[in-house]
C-alpha positions in Angstrom: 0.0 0.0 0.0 1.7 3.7 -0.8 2.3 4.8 2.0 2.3 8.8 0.0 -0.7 10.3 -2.2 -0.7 10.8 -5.7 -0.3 14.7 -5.2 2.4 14.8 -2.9 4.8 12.1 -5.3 4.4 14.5 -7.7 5.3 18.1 -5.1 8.8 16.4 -5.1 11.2 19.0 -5.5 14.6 17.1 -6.8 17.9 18.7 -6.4 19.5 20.7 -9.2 22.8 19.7 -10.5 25.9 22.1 -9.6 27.1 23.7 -12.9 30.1 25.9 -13.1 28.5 29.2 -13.1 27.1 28.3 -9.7 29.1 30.7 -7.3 29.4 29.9 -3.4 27.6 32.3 -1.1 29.9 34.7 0.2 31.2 34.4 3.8 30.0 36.4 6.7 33.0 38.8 7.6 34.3 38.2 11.3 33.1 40.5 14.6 35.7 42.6 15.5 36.7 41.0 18.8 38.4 44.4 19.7 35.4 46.7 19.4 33.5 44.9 22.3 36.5 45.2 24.6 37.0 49.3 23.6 33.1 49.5 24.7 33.8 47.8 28.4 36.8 50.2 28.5 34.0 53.4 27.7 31.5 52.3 30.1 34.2 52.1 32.9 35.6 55.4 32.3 31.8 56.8 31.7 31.3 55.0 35.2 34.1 56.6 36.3 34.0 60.4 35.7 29.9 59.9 36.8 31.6 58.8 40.5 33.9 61.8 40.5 32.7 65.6 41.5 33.4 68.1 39.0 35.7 70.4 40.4 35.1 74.0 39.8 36.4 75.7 37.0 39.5 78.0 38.4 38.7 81.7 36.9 41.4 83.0 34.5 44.2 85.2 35.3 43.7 88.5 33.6 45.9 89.5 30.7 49.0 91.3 31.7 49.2 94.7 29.2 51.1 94.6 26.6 54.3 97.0 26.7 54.7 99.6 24.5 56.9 99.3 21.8 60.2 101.2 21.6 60.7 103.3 18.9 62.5 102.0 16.4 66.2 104.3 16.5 67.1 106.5 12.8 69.4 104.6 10.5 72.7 106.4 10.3 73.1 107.9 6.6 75.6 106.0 4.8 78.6 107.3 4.0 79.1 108.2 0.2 81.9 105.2 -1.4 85.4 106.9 -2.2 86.5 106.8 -5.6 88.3 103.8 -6.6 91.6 105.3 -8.1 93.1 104.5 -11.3 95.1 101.5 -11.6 98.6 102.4 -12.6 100.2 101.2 -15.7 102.8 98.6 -15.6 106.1 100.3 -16.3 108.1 98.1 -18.8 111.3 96.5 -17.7 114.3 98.2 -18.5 116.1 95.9 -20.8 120.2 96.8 -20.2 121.5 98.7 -23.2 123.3 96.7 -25.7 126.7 97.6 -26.2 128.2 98.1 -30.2 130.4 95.5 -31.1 130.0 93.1 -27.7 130.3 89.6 -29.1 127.0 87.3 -29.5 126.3 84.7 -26.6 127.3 80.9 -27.5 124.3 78.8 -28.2 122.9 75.2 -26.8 123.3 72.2 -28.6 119.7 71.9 -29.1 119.6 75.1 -30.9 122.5 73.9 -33.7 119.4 70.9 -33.8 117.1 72.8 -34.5 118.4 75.2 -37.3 119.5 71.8 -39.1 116.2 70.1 -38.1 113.5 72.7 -38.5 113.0 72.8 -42.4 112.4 69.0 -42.5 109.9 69.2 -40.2 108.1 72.2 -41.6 107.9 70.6 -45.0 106.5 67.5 -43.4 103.6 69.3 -41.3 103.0 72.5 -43.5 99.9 72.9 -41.8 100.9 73.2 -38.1 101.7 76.5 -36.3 105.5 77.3 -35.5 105.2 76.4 -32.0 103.8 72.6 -32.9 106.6 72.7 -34.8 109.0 73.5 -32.2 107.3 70.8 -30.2 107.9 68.1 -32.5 111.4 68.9 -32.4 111.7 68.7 -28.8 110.6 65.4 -28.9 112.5 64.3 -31.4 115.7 66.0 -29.2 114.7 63.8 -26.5 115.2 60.5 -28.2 118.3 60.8 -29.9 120.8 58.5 -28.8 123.5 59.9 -26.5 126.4 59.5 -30.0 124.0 61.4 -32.3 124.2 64.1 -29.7 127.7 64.5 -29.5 127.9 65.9 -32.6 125.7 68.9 -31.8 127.4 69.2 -28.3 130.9 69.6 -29.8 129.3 72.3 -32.2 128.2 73.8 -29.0 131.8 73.7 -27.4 133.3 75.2 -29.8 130.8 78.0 -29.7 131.7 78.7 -26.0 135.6 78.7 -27.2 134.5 81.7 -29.8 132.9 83.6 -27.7 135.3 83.5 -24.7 138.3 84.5 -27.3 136.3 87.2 -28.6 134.6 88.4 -25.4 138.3 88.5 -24.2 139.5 91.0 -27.2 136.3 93.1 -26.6 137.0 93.6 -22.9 141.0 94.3 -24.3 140.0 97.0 -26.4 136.8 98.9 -24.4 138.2 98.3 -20.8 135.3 101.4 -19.9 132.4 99.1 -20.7 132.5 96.7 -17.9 129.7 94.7 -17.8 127.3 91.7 -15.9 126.8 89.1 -17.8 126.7 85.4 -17.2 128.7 83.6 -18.8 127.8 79.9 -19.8 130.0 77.0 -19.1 131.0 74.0 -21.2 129.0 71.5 -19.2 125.8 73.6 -19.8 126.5 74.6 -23.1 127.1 70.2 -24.0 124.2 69.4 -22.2 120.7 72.1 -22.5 117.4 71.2 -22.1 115.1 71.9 -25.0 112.8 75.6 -24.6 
C-alpha cells in the first residue's frame, strides 16, 4: 500500500545539478573581537567620571598689558663710497743697453738641432703653427741617442771657445764698458734642455 498520495509524489522537488557558473555564497566577515573590549573600557571610564565631582572651573588670570613698543632708533646715513683710483700702468722693464760690437752669446746644442732640423719638419707638417713645430722637435731632441748628440754638443763647445776669445779681445779693447753678464760654461752649453 503507498504509503504517500498521488499529489504529494508529484510536489517532489529534486535537487539541481551544480554547474560551473554556480558561485558559493559569500562568507559572513568576522566580529571585531576588539570593538566589544573598547566599549567595556568606555563604560568604565563613563562610570568613572559619573563617580567623581566636577571640580570648579578656576577663573582665568587676567591678561598682563602689553608693553609699548620702543621706537625703532634713525638709521645712520651711509657714507658716500670713495672713488676707486686708477690702476697704474705697468712700467716696462728696463732691458740693459746693448753695447756696439760686444760679441754674441754661445748657443745650446739643441739650438744647432734645431736650425739643421726645423726645415724638414716644416715641410712634413706645412699645416701646423710654428710652435707645434718646435714641439715636435723637442721630442724628437729627446730621443736621440747619447752618439747622435755629440755631434751637436761639440758644435756647441766650440761656440763657447769663440765667444770667450772674442769676449776676451772686446773687454781688451773697451776696458770702460764693464759689464754683468753670465757667462755659460761648457758642461751647460754640452748638455741644454730643449725651450
Amino acid at each position: 500500500v503507498p504509503t504517500t498520495a498521488p499529489h504529494q509524489e508529484q510536489l517532489q522537488i529534486q535537487p539541481k545539478a551544480k554547474t560551473q557558473g554556480d558561485k558559493k555564497p559569500a562568507k559572513k566577515p568576522k566580529r571585531n573581537s576588539k570593538k566589544p573590549r573598547q566599549a567595556n573600557k568606555q563604560l568604565q571610564q563613563t562610570s568613572q567620571t559619573q563617580q567623581q565631582p566636577k571640580q570648579p572651573k578656576q577663573p582665568k588670570q587676567p591678561k598682563q598689558p602689553k608693553q609699548p613698543k620702543q621706537p625703532k632708533q634713525p638709521k645712520q646715513p651711509k657714507q658716500p663710497k670713495q672713488p676707486k683710483q686708477p690702476k697704474q700702468p705697468k712700467q716696462p722693464k728696463e732691458k740693459p743697453a746693448k753695447i756696439p760690437g760686444m760679441p754674441r752669446r754661445p748657443r745650446a746644442a739643441y739650438m744647432f738641432y734645431k736650425e739643421q732640423n726645423i726645415v724638414t719638419v716644416s715641410f712634413a707638417n706645412p699645416t701646423l703653427a710654428y710652435g707645434d713645430r718646435l714641439r715636435i722637435l723637442g721630442a724628437q731632441w729627446k730621443l736621440l741617442s747619447p752618439a747622435d748628440r755629440n755631434v751637436y754638443t761639440q758644435q756647441a763647445v766650440e761656440d763657447l771657445k769663440r765667444y770667450r776669445q772674442e769676449m776676451a779681445v772686446f773687454r781688451a779693447t773697451n776696458p770702460t764698458n764693464t759689464t754683468t753678464t753670465t757667462s755659460t760654461t761648457a758642461t751647460t752649453a754640452a748638455s741644454p734642455t730643449p725651450p
